[in-house]
Each structure stands twice: as C-alpha cells, then as structure tokens.
N, C-alpha and C positions, 0 to 999 in steps of 0.2 A: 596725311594726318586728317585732311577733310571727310574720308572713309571710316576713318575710324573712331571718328566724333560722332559720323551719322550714323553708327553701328550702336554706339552707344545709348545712340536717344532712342535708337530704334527699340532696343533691349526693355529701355528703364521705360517707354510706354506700353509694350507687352510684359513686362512683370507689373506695372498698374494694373493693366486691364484685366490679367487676370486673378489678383489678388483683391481686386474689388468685386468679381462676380460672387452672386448668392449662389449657394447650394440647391438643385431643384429637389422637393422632396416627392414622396412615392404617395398616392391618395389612401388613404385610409377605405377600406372598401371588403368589411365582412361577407359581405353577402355574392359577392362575386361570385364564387366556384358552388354555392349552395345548389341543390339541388341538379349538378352537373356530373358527370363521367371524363377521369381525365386516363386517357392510353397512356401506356407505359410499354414502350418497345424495348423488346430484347433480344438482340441479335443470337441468340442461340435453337438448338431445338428443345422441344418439350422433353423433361424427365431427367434432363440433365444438371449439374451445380448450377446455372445462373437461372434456370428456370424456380428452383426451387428459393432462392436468395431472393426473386423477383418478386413473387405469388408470397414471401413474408415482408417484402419491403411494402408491397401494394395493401396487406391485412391491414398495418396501422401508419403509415405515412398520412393517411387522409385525415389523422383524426390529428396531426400536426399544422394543418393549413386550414386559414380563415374558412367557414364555410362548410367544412367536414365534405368534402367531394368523395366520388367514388373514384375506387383509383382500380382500372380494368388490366391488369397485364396481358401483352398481345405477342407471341412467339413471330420472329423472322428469321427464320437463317439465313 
C-alpha cells in the first residue's frame, strides 16, 4: 500500500508541474529571412514531376514567409 501511495503523490506532483508551466512562445522576428536565399532540396532529377512541382512551389512560397526570401530549388538524385 506504501507503493501505491507513493505512486500517487508521485503522479499528483508531475501533473502540477506540468499543468503549471507557461507556454514558450516563438520571437516575432520579420526581418530574419529578408534579403537571404533559402535551398530547397529535391530528391529527384531535373525535368521530371517533382522537379517541376518544386521550381512552382519555390516561385511563390517566399512571398508566404516573414521577409520574402529567395527560395533556390537545388536537384539531388
């Protein structure tokens, strides 16, 4: 019974501690990627479906993120 008392408190002070921690939050931070180049690797070869899915996801994905970065697709097979 002494086990299963101590199992209990154990429980009830990590369900405190964790229902007391804060949330960390993400910094607010526009200018990060500005005037950057970000690679976008894609496992296939050139002229093929994901080349082509890539070279339009990289056209306007940049203009989605703080910053407007360039976004470079780079072929790897």
């Amino acid at each position: 019974m002494a086990s299963l008392a101590n199992l209990a408190i154990a429980c009830g002070v990590a369900l405190m501690a964790v229902s007391s921690a804060t949330c960390a939050r993400a910094q607010d931070s526009p200018d990060f990627y500005k005037g950057k180049t970000i690679s976008l690797y894609v496992g296939s070869t050139t002229g093929g479906d994901y080349d082509v899915y890539a070279r339009l996801l990289a056209r306007y994905m940049g203009q989605h993120i703080p910053g407007t970065p360039k976004i470079l697709p780079s072929m790897r097979p």
